[in-house]
TILO-396553 format. One record per residue (C-alpha): residue in three letters; x, y, z. Coordinates in Angstrom, 1 decimal. Example, Ala and Ser with C-alpha at 12.3 -4.5 7.8 and 13.67 -1.06 7.14 Angstrom:
! TILO-396553
  rest       u       v       w
   ALA    12.3    -4.5     7.8
   SER    13.7    -1.1     7.1
This chain:
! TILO-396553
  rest       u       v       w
   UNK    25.9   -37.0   -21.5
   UNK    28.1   -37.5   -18.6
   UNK    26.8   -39.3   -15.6
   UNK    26.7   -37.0   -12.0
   UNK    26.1   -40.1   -10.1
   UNK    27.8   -39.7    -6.8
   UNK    27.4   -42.6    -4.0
   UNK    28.0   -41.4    -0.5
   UNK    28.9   -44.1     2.4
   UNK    28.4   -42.7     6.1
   UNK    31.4   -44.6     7.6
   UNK    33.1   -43.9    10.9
   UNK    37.0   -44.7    11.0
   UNK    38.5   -45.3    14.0
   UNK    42.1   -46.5    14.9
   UNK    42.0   -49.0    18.1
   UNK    44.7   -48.2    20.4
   UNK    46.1   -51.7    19.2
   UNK    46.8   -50.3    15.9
   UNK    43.3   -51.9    14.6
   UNK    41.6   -49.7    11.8
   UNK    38.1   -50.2    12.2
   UNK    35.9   -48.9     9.3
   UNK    31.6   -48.7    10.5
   UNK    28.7   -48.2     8.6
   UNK    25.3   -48.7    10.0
   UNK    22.1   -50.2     8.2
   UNK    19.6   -51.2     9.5
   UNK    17.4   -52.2     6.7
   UNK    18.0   -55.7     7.2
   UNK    19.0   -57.4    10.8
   UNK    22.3   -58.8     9.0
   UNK    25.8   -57.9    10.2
   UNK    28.7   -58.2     7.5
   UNK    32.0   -58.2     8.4
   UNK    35.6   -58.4     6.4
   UNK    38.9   -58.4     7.7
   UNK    42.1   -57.7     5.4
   UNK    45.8   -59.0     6.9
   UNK    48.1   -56.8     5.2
   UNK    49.9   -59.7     4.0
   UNK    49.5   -61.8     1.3
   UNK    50.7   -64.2    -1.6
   UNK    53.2   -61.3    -2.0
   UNK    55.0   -61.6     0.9
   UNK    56.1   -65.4     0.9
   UNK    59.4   -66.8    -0.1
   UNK    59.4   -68.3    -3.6
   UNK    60.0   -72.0    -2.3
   UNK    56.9   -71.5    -0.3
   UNK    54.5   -70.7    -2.6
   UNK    51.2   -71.3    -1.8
   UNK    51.8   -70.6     1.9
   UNK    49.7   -67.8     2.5
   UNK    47.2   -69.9     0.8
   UNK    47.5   -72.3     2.9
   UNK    48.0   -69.9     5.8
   UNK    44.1   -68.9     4.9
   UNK    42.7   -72.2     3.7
   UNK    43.8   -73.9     7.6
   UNK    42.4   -70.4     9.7
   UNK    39.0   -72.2     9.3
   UNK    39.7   -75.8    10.4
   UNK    40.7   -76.0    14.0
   UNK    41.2   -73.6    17.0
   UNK    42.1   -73.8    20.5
   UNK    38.8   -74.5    21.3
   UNK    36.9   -76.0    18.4
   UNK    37.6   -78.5    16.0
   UNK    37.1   -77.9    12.2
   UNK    34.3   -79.8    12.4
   UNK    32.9   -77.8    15.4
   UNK    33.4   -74.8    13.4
   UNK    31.2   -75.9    10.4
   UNK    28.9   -77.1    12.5
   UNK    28.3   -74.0    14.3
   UNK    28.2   -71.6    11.4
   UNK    25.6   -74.0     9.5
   UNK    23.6   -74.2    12.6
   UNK    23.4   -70.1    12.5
   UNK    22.6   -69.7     9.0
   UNK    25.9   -67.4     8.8
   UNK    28.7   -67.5     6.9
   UNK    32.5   -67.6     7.4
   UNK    35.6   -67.8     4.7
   UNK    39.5   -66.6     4.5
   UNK    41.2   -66.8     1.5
   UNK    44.8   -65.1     0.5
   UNK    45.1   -62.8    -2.4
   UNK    48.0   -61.3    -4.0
   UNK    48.3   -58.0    -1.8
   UNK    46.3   -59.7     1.6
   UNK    44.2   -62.2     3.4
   UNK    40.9   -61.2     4.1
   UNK    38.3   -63.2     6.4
   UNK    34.5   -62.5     6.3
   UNK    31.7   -63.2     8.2
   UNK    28.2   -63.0     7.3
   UNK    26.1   -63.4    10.6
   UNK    22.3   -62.0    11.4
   UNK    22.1   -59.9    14.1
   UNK    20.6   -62.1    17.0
   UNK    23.7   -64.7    16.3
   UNK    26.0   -61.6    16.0
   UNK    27.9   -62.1    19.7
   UNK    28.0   -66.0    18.5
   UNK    29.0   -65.1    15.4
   UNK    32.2   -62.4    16.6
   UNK    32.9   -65.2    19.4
   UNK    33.6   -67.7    16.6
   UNK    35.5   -64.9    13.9
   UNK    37.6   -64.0    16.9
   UNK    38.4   -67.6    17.9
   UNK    39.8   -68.2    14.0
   UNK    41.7   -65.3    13.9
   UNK    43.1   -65.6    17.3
   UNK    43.7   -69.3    18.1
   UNK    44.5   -71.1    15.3
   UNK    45.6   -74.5    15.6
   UNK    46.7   -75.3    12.0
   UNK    46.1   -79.2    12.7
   UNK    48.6   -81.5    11.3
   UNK    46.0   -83.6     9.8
   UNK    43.6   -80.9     8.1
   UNK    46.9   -79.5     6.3
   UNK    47.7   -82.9     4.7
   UNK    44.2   -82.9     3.6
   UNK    44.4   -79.3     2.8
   UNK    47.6   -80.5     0.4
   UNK    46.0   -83.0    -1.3
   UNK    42.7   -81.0    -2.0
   UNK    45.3   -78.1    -4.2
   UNK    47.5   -80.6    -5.5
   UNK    44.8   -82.9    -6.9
   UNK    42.9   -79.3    -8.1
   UNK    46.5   -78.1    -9.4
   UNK    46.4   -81.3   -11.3
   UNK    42.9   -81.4   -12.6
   UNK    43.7   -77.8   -14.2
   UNK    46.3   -79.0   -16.3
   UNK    43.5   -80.0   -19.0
   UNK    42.3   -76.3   -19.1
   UNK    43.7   -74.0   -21.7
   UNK    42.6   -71.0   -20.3
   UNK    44.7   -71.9   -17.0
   UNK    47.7   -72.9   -18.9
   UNK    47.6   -69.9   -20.5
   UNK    47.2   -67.7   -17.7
   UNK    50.2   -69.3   -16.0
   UNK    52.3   -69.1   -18.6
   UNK    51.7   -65.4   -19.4
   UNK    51.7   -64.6   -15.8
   UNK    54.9   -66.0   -15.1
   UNK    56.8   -64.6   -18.1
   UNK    55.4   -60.8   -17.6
   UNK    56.6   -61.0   -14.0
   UNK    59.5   -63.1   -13.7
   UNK    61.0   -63.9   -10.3
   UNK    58.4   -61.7    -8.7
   UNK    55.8   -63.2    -6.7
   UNK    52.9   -61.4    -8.6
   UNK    54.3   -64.3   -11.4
   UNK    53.2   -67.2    -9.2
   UNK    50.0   -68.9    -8.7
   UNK    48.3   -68.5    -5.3
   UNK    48.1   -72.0    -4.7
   UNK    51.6   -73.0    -5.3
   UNK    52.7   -75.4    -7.2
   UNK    53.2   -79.5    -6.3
   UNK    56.9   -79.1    -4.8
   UNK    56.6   -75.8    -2.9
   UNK    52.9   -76.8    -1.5
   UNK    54.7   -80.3    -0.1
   UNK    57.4   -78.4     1.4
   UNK    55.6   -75.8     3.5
   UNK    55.4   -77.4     6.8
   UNK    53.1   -76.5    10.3
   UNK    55.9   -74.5    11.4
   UNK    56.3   -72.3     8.5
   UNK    52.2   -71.2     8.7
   UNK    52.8   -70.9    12.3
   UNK    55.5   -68.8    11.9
   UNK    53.7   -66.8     8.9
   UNK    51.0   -66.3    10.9
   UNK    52.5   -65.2    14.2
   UNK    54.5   -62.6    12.3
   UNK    52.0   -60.9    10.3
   UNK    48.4   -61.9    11.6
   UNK    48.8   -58.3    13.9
   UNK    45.9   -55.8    14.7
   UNK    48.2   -53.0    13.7
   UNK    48.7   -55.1    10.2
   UNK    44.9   -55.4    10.0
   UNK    41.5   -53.4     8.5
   UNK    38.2   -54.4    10.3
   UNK    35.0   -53.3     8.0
   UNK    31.9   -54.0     9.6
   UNK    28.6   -52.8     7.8
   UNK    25.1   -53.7     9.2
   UNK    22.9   -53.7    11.2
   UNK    25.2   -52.3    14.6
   UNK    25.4   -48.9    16.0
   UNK    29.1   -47.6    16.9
   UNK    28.4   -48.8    21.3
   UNK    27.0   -52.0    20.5
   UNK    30.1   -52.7    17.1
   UNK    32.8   -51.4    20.5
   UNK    31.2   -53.6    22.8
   UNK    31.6   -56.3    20.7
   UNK    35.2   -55.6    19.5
   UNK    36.3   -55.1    23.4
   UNK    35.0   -58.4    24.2
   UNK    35.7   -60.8    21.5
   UNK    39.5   -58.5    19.9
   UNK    40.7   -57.0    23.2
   UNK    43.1   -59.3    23.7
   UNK    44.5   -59.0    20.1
   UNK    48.2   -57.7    20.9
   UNK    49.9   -55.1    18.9
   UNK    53.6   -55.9    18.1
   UNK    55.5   -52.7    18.4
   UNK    58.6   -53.0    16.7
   UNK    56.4   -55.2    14.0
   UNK    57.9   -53.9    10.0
   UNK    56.0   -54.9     7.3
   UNK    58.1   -57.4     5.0
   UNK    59.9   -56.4     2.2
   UNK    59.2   -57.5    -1.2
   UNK    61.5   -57.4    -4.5
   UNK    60.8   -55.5    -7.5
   UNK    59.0   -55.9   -10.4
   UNK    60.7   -56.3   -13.8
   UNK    62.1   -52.7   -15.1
   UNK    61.9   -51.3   -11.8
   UNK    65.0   -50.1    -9.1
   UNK    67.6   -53.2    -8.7
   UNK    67.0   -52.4    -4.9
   UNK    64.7   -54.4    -2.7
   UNK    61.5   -52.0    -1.6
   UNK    62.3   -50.8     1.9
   UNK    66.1   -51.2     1.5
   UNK    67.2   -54.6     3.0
   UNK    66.8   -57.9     1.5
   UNK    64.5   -59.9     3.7
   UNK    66.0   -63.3     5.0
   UNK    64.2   -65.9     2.9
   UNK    65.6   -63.8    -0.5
   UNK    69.3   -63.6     0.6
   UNK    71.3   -65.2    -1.4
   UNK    69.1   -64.9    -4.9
   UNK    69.9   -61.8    -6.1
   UNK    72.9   -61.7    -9.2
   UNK    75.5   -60.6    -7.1
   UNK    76.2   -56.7    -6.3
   UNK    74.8   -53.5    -7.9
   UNK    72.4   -56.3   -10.1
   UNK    68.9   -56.6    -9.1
   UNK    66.6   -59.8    -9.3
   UNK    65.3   -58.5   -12.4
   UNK    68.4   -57.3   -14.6
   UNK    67.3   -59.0   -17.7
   UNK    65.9   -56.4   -20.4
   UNK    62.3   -57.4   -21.3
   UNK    61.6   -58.4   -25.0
   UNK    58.8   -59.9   -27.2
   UNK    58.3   -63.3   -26.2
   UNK    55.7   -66.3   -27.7
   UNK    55.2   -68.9   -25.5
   UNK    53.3   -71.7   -27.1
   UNK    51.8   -74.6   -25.8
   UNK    51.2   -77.4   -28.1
   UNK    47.2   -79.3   -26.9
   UNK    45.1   -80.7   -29.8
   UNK    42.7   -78.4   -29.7
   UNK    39.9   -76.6   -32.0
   UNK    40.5   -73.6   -30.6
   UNK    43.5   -71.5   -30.2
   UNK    43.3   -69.5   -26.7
   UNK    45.5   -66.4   -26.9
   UNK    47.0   -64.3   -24.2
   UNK    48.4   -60.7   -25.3
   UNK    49.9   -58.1   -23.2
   UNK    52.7   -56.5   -20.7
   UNK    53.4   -54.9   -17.8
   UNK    50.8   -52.6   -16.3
   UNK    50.1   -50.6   -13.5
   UNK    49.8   -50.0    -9.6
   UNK    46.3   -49.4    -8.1
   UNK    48.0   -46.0    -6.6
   UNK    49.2   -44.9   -10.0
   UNK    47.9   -41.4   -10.8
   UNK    46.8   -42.4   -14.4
   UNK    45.0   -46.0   -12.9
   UNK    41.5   -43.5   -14.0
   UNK    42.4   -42.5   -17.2
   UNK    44.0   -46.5   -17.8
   UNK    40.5   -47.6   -17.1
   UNK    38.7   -45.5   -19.5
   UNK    41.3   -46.3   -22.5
   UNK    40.7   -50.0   -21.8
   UNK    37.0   -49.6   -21.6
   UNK    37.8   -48.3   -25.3
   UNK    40.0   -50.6   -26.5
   UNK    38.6   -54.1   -25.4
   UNK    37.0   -53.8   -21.6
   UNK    33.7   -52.6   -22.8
   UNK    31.9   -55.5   -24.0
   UNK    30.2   -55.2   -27.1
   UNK    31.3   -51.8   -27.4
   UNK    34.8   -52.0   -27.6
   UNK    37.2   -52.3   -30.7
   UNK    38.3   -55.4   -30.0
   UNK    34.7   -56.7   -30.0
   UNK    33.7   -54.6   -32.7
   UNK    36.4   -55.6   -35.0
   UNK    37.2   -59.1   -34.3
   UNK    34.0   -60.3   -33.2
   UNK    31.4   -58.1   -35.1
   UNK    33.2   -57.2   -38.7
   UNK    35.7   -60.4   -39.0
   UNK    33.8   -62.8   -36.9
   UNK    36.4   -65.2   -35.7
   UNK    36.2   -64.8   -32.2
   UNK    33.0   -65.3   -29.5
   UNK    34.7   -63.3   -27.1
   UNK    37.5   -60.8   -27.1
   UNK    38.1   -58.7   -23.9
   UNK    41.4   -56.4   -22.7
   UNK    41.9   -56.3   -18.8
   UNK    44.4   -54.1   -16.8
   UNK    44.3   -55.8   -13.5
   UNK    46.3   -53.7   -10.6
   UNK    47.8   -54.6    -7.6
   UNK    49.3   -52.9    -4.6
   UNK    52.7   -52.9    -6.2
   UNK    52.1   -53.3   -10.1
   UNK    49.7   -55.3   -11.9
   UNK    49.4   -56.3   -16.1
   UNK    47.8   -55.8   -19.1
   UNK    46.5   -58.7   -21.2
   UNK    44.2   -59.4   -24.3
   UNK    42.4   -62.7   -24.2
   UNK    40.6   -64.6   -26.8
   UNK    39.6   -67.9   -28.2
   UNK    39.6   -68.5   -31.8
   UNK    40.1   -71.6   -35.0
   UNK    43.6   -73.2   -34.6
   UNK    43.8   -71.7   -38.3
   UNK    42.9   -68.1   -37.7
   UNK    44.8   -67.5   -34.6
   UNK    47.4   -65.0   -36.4
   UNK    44.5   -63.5   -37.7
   UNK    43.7   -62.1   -35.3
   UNK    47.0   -61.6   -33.4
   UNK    47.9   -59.3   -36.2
   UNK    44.1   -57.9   -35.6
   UNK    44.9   -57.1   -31.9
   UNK    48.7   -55.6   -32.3
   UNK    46.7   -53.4   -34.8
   UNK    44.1   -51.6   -32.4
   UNK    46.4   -51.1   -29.8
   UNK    48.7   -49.4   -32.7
   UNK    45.7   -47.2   -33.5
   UNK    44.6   -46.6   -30.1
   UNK    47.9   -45.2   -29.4
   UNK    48.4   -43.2   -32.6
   UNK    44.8   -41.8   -33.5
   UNK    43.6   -41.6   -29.5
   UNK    39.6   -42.1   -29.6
   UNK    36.4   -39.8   -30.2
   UNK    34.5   -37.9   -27.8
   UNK    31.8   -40.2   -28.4
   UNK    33.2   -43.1   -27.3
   UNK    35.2   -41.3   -24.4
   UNK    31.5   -40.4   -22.8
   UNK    30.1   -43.5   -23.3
   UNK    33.2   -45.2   -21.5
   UNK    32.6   -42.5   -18.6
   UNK    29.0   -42.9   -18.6
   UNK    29.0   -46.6   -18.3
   UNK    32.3   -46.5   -15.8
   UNK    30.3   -44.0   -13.3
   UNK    27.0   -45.4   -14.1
   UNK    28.1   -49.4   -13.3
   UNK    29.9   -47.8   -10.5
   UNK    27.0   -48.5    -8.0
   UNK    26.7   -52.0    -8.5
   UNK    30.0   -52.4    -6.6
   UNK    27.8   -51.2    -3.6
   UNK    24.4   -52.9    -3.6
   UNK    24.9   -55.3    -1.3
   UNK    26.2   -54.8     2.8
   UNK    28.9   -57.9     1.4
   UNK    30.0   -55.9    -1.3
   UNK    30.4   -52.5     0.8
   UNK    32.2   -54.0     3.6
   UNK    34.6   -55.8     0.9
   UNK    34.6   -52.1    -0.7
   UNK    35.5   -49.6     2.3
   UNK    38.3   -52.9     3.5
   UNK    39.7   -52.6     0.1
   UNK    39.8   -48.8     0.5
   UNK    41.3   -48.7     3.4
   UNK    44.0   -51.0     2.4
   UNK    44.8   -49.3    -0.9
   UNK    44.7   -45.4     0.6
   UNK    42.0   -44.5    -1.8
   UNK    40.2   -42.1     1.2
   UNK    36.8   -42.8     3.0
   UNK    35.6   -40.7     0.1
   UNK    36.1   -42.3    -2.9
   UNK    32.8   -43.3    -3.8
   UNK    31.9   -40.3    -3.8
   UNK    35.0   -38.5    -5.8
   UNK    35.4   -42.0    -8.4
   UNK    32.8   -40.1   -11.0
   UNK    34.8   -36.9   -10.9
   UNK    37.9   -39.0   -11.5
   UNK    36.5   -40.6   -14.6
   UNK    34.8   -37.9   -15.7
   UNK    38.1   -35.8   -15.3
   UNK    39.9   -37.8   -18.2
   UNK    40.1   -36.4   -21.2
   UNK    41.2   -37.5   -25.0
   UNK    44.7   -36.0   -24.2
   UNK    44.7   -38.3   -21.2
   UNK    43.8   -41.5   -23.4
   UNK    46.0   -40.7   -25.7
   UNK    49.0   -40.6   -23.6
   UNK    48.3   -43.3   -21.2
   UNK    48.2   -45.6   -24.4
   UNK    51.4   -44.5   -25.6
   UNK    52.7   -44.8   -22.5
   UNK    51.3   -48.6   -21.2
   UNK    50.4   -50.3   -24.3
   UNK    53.9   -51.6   -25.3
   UNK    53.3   -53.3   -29.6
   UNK    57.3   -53.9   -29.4
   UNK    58.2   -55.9   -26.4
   UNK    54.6   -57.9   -25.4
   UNK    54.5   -61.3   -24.2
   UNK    52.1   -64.0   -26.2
   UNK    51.1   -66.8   -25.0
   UNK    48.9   -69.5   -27.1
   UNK    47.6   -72.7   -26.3
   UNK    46.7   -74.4   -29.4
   UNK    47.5   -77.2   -31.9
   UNK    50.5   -75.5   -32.8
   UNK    50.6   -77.2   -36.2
   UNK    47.5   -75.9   -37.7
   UNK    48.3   -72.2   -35.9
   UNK    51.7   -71.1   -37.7
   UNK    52.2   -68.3   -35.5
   UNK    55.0   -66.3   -36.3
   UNK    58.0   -65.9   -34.5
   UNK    58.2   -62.4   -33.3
   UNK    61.6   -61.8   -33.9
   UNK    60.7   -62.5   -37.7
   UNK    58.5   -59.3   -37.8
């Protein structure tokens, strides 16, 4: 049976006339006040010899202001009991603030001094350096990260999605003060920005607050959002028309994108002497505003997202018994995102189940699934769905998130009825049309000599 489970948010959206959205949703059952920010800018948006910048951007908001030094800051936040972070993703930066309600005016003074007087000291970004270069370093000896690297960088090419976050250990030494100052001046921008604020506040006492501690956040009124190549397969054409400055000059000359080269099955192997072989499996996948992102997550859920349910599991855990774990993922961003299979296994029985994988997503895009395991996936999808929500943190993270991708103040609310909208049809075709058996990229860590993994272009 289909779960009706609908989770209804009161939230009150209001656009500042700075260009600030602010997102608001009282509760009062607890005197805590949670707050995130999103900066609609991100890993995404930085120039390819400055990876790790926004990174960095984020990682320095936190240690020094105009007023406060970065050990003032810690000291202050520790001495309330509160907590304060900013970290960069792919899409954005967000910065959150968990504060209890007698500290909230301390707590807003301090969030608003990070956000709006950043010093970026030369001496906490040296520091800052080492700390990523010496963890960049350390995660050389884990499989799993090699691996993700590798397959990351070969699904996306050129494009920043294909980077790590952190950089690596030439671009990080070459991003200087100026470049974070510069970063940050340009897009750190109310009317860039998502404020979610869910606690205990009513709307006077949440404007009251934002007047005093954000009123002198300027808008910029000619401000454009940067411009951003395109994925692998898409138009040749940066997104928004003009190249921005820090990509002149690295495209293939005219009418050819950044991404001309036709995509093909590719092994990437990585020789480590190791007992087991970690395997990465998969392409291309989808936006998080693609139309068929519902009926994507329920054919995953099938396939290999669903625990103990899934095929995957099922088959190459449960019947064959040569892997602990065995999980598919879809992970979606605001301008694509990819699809991957992951698994450990013996050195020896690593094409095992390779073979075993490429099999199940030929079936699951021939032979489509059974209603029974299309309502499970939607009962467990909807069901699970309120777990994203049962904490104040998690909904202010939620409605930011929201916001940001254009899902509608609604959603929680309307996500059941999207899952339960999907049908077998649906499955069916977004398998055929996302799951690619021809042209996937493998990556395996391994001791390549007891592995013998075939060369694709051999089958």
């Amino acid at each position: 049976m289909l779960s009706s489970y609908a989770y209804a948010l009161d939230v009150k959206r209001t656009v500042l006339p700075n260009g600030l959205v602010v997102l608001h949703s009282e509760e009062h059952t607890l005197p805590i006040v949670m707050m995130t920010l999103i900066v609609k800018v991100g890993q995404i948006n930085e120039p390819a010899d400055k990876a790790g910048l926004a990174h960095l951007t984020a990682e320095l908001l936190t240690e020094g202001t105009k007023h406060r030094s970065a050990l003032d800051v810690s000291e202050e936040i520790e001495f309330m009991g509160a907590s304060l972070d900013a970290s960069a993703e792919r899409d954005y930066t967000a910065i959150s603030l968990s504060v209890l309600k007698k500290d909230v005016q301390k707590g807003f003074e301090l969030f608003s001094d990070i956000l709006l007087h950043p010093t970026f000291p030369k001496n906490e970004l040296e520091r800052k350096r080492e700390l990523i270069k010496g963890f960049l370093k350390q995660q050389e000896e884990d499989p799993s990260f090699l691996a993700e690297r590798a397959f990351r960088k070969e699904v996306f090419g050129q494009h920043p999605y294909g980077r790590l976050i952190e950089g690596n250990l030439v671009t990080i030494d070459s991003v200087t003060g100026q470049d974070i100052s510069h970063f940050y001046g340009d897009f750190f921008l109310p009317n860039n920005s998502i404020l979610s604020v869910v606690g205990d506040l009513t709307d006077d006492e949440l404007a009251l607050l934002i007047k005093r501690y954000l009123g002198e956040w300027k808008k910029a009124d000619n401000y454009h959002p940067p411009l951003i190549p395109p994925l692998p397969g898409e138009s040749s054409t940066v997104k928004g028309g003009k190249v921005p400055s820090h990509l002149a000059g690295e495209g293939k000359g005219e009418g050819e994108g950044v991404f001309s080269e036709q995509r093909s099955k590719k092994n990437i192997k990585i020789d480590r002497d190791l007992k087991q072989a970690n395997i990465m499996l998969g392409n291309l996948g989808i936006s998080r505003d693609n139309p068929d992102y519902y009926a994507v997550l329920v054919m995953n859920y099938i396939l290999g997202g669903g625990g103990f349910t899934s095929r995957l599991m099922q088959s190459v855990r449960d019947e064959m018994g040569l892997a602990y774990d065995i999980h598919s993922f879809f992970v979606s961003y605001k301008q694509g995102g990819m699809f991957r299979v992951s698994s450990q296994t013996k050195n020896e029985s690593a094409n095992t189940v390779i073979q075993e994988i490429l099999l199940q997503i030929e079936s699951i895009r021939k032979e489509g699934v059974i209603d029974e395991e299309l309502s499970d996936a939607q009962a467990y999808l909807t069901g699970s769905f309120p777990r994203r929500l049962d904490t104040n943190r998690k909904i202010a993270d939620f409605l930011a998130a929201v916001e940001f991708y254009e899902l509608g103040l609604d959603y929680a609310e309307k996500f059941p009825e999207y899952i339960n909208a999907v049908t077998k049809e649906d499955v069916l075709r977004v398998a055929r049309k996302y799951l690619d058996p021809e042209n996937y990229v493998l990556v395996i860590v391994a001791d390549q000599e007891k592995t013998h993994i075939e060369d694709p272009r051999s089958r």
